[in-house]
C-alpha positions in Angstrom: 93.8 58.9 90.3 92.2 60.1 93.5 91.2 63.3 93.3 90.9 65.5 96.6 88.0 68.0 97.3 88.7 71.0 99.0 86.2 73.5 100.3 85.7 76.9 101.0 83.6 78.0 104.1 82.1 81.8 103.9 80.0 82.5 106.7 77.5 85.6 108.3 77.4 86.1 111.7 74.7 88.9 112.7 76.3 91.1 115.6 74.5 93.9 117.3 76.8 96.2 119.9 74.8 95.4 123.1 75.9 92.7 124.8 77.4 89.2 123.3 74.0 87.5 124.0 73.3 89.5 120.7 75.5 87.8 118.5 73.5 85.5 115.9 74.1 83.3 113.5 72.8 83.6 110.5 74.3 81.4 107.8 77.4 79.6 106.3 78.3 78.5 102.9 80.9 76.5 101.3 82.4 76.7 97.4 84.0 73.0 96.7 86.9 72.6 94.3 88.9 70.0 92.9 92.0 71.3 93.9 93.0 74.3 96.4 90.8 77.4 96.9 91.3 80.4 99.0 89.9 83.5 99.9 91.5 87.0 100.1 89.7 89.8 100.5 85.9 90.5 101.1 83.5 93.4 101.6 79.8 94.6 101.6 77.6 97.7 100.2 74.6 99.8 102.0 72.2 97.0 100.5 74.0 94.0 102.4 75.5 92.6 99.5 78.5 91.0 99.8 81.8 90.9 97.8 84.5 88.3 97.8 87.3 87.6 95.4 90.5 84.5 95.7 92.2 82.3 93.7 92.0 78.6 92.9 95.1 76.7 92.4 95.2 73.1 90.5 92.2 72.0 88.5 88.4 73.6 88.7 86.6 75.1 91.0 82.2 75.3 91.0 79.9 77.7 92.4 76.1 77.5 92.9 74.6 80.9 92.1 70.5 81.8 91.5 71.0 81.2 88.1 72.8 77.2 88.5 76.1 76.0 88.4 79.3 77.9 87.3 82.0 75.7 87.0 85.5 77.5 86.5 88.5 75.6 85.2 92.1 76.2 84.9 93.5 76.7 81.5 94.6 73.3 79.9 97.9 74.3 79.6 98.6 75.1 83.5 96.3 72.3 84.9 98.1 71.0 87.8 100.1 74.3 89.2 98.3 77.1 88.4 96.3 79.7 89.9 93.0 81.8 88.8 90.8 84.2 90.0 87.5 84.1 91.1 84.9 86.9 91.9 81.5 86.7 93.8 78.6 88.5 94.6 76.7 86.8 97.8 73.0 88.3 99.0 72.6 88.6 102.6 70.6 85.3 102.7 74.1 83.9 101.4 73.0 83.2 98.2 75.3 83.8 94.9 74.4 86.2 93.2 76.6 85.7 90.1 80.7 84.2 90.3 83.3 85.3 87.9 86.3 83.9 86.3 89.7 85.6 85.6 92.9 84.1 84.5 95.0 82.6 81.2 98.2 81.4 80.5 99.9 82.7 83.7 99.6 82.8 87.3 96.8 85.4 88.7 95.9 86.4 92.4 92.6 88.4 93.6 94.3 90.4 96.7 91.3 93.1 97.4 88.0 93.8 96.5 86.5 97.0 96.4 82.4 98.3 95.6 81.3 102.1 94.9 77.8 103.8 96.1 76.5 102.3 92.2 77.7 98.7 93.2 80.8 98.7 90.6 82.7 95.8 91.6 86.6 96.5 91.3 89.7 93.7 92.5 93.3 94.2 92.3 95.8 91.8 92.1 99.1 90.5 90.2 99.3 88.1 86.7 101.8 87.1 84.7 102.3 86.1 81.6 98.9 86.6 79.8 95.3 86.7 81.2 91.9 87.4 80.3 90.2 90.2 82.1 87.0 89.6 80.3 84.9 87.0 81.8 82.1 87.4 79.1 81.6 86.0 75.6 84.4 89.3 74.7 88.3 89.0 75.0 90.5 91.8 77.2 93.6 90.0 77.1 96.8 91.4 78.7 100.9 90.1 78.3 102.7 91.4 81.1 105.2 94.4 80.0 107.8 96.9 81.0 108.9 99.8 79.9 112.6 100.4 78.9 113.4 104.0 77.4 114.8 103.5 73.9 114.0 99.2 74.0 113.3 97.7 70.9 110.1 98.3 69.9 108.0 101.7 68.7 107.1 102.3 72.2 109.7 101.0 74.2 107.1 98.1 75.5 108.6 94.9 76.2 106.3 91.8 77.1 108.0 89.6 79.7 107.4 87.2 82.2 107.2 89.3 85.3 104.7 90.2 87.6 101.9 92.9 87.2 99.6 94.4 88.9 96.1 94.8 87.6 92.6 96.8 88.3 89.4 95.4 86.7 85.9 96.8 87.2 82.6 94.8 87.1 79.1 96.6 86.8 76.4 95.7 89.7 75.5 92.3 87.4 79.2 91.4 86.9 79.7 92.3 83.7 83.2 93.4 82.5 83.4 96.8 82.1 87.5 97.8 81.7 90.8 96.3 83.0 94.2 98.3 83.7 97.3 97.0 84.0 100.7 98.5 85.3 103.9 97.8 83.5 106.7 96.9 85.6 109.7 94.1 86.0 108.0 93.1 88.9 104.8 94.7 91.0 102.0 94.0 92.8 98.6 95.5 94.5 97.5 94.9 97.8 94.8 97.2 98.4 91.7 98.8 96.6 89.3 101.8 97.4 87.1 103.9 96.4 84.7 107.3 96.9 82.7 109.7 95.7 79.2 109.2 93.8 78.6 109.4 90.1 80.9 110.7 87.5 83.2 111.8 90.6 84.1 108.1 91.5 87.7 108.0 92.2 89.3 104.8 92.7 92.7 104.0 94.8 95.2 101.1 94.2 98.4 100.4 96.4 100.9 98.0 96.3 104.9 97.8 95.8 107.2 97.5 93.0 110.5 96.3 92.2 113.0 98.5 89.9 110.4 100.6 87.7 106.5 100.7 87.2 104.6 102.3 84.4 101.0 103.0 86.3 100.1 104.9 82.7 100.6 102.5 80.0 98.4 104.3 77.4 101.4 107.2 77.4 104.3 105.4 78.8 105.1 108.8 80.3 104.2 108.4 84.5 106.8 105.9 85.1 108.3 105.4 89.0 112.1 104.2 89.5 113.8 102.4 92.2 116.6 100.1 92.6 116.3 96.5 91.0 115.9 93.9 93.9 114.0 95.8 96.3 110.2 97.5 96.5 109.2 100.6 96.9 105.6 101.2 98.2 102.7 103.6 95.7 99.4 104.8 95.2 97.5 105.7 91.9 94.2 106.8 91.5 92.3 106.7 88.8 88.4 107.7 87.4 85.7 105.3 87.7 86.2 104.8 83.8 89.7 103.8 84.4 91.7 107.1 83.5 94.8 107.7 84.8 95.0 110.8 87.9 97.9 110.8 89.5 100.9 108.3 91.1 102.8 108.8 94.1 106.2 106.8 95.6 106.2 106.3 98.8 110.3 104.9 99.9 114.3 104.5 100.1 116.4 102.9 97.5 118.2 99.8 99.0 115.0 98.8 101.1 111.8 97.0 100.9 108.9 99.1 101.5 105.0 98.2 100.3 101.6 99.5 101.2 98.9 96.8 101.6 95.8 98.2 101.9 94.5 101.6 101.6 91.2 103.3 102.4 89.6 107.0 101.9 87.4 108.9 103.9 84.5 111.2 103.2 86.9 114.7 102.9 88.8 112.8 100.4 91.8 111.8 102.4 93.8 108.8 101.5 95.0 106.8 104.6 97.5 103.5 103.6 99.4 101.4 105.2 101.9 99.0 104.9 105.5 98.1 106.1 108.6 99.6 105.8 112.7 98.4 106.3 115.4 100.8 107.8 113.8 104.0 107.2 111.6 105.1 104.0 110.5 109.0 102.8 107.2 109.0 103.1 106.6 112.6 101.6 105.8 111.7 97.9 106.5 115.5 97.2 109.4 117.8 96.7 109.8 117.8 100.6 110.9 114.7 103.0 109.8 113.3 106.0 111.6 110.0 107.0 110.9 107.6 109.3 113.3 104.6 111.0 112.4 101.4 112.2 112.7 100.7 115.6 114.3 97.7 115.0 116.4 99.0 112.1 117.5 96.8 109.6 114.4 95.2 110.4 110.8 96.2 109.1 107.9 98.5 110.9 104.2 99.2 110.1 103.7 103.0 109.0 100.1 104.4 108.3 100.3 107.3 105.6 97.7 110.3 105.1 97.7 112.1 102.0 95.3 114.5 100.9 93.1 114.0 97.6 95.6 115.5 95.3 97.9 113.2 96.6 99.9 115.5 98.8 102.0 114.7 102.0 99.4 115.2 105.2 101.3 113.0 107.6 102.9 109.7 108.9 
C-alpha cells in the first residue's frame, strides 16, 4: 500500500523594527510523518530556545534531534485514526534539542505550550480514554473520569470516555516531571501561562467545559457546574509542583462560552480571552457584571482581567 509523507515546516525569520530591509532569514526546518502532522502552539525563552507542541494523526511521526532520530508511533491499537502528542525543544540555530511523545489508547491534542524563567516546559490539552503522560522509561497513566456525588464507587470517580483536559510539566531536558488532569463529562484547555521565579511559579490553564469539571481531583471537593450540552469558560492556577490554588467560572447556563488563551503580566494580573454567546457573567465572584453580544444569539470575543487571587478586575 502507498503510503503518503507529510511534512511539517517550522521556520525563523530574524526581524529587527527599523525598516523591512531588516527582515532576515535565518532558517527553516521540516518534521516528516507517515501520516498527518500539525502544529499548535509555539513559544521561546530569554535564551532563544524555542518551544513547540502538536499532534500527529494516523501512523508515526520522526524527528532529528542532536542526539539522532526519535521516531514516535501511534499505539497499535489506534493505528490508522488516532492522534498523539508531540513536544519539542528547537535551539535558535533550528536544531532539536530533544522531542517528546504523549499519548495511549485514546485520542490526545497539544493546544498550548508554555516555559517559566527555569525553562519548565508545560502543554495543555484534551485526552480521552487513557494516556501516558510519562514519556520516559516510567508510567503516569491517566483514564479519563468524572465526578458524580454519591456514584458508585468510594470516591464518587467514574472512568468514562469523555474528554479531559490535562497539564503536564517537562524540566529544561524534557524530562517528566508531573501531570494533572481535570475530571469532567466533557472539557478542554486552550491556553497555558505562567510567572513568577523560583518556588513562586504559578501556572494558569483556561479552557471550557461542558456540564461539571473537577479541576481538584486529589479532593474531589472544587468542582464547577453548568448545564449539560453547553460550555462554560475557566481558569485554575496552580504551583509549579502542580498543587491546586484556586478555580474560577467565567458564564451563563444555556450558552457556549470558552476562554482560549490566557496570559499574566508582571503585577500578577491574569488577562484571558475567549468567545462568548448571548451574554455571559464574567464576575467569577459573589458580584455580576454581564456582557451581550452584539449580534445576540450569536457569539463575541471578550478579553477578561482578573487580579492574582483570581478576583473580578474587568471586562
Amino acid at each position: 500500500m502507498k503510503k503518503l509523507i507529510f511534512t511539517l515546516t517550522f521556520f525563523w525569520i530574524s526581524i529587527a523594527f527599523v525598516s523591512a530591509q531588516d527582515v532576515k532569514f535565518e532558517w527553516v526546518d521540516q518534521f516528516s510523518s507517515t501520516g498527518t502532522i500539525s502544529s499548535a502552539a509555539i513559544t521561546v525563552d530569554d535564551e532563544e530556545y524555542v518551544y513547540m507542541t502538536g499532534m500527529f494523526q494516523d501512523s508515526s511521526v520522526t524527528f532529528q534531534t542532536q542526539s539522532g532520530t526519535e521516531q514516535f508511533a501511534l499505539h497499535p491499537k489506534r493505528a490508522g485514526y488516532g492522534t498523539d502528542v508531540y513536544v519539542l525543544k528547537v535551539n535558535k540555530e533550528g536544531t532539536v534539542i530533544w522531542a517528546r511523545h504523549l499519548g495511549g489508547r485514546g485520542r490526545m491534542e497539544g493546544n498550548a505550550i508554555a516555559v517559566d524563567e527555569q525553562k519548565n516546559v508545560y502543554v495543555t490539552g484534551v485526552y480521552k480514554d487513557s494516556v501516558d503522560f510519562d514519556p520516559g522509561p516510567g508510567e503516569d497513566i491517566r483514564v479519563t473520569t468524572y465526578y458524580e456525588e454519591g456514584a458508585p464507587g468510594s470516591d464518587g470517580h467514574i472512568q468514562d470516555y469523555r474528554d479531559n483536559a490535562y497539564v503536564v510539566k517537562f524540566d529544561s531536558e524534557g524530562t517528566f516531571q508531573w501531570a494533572r488532569d481535570f475530571f469532567g463529562k466533557g472539557n478542554n484547555a486552550g491556553g497555558i501561562a505562567t510567572t513568577g521565579s523560583g518556588a513562586g511559579i504559578m501556572v494558569y490553564v483556561a479552557g471550557g467545559f461542558l456540564d461539571t469539571i473537577d479541576v481538584n481531583r486529589r479532593s474531589g471537593t472544587d468542582k464547577m457546574i453548568t448545564t449539560p450540552d453547553h460550555n462554560d469558560a475557566y481558569i485554575v492556577k496552580l504551583t509549579t509542583d502542580g498543587d491546586f490554588v484556586w478555580a474560577r467560572q467565567m458564564g451563563r447556563s444555556g450558552w457556549n462560552d470558552y476562554a482560549h488563551a490566557i496570559r499574566v503580566d508582571e503585577s500578577g494580573y491574569v488577562f484571558t480571552t475567549g468567545v462568548f454567546s448571548d451574554s455571559a457573567d464574567f464576575d467569577p465572584g459573589a458580584g455580576t457584571h454581564l456582557l451581550r453580544s452584539a449580534s445576540a444569539p450569536g457569539a463575541n470575543v471578550f478579553i477578561l482581567k482578573l487580579d492574582a487571587d483570581g478576583r473580578y478586575v474587568r471586562a
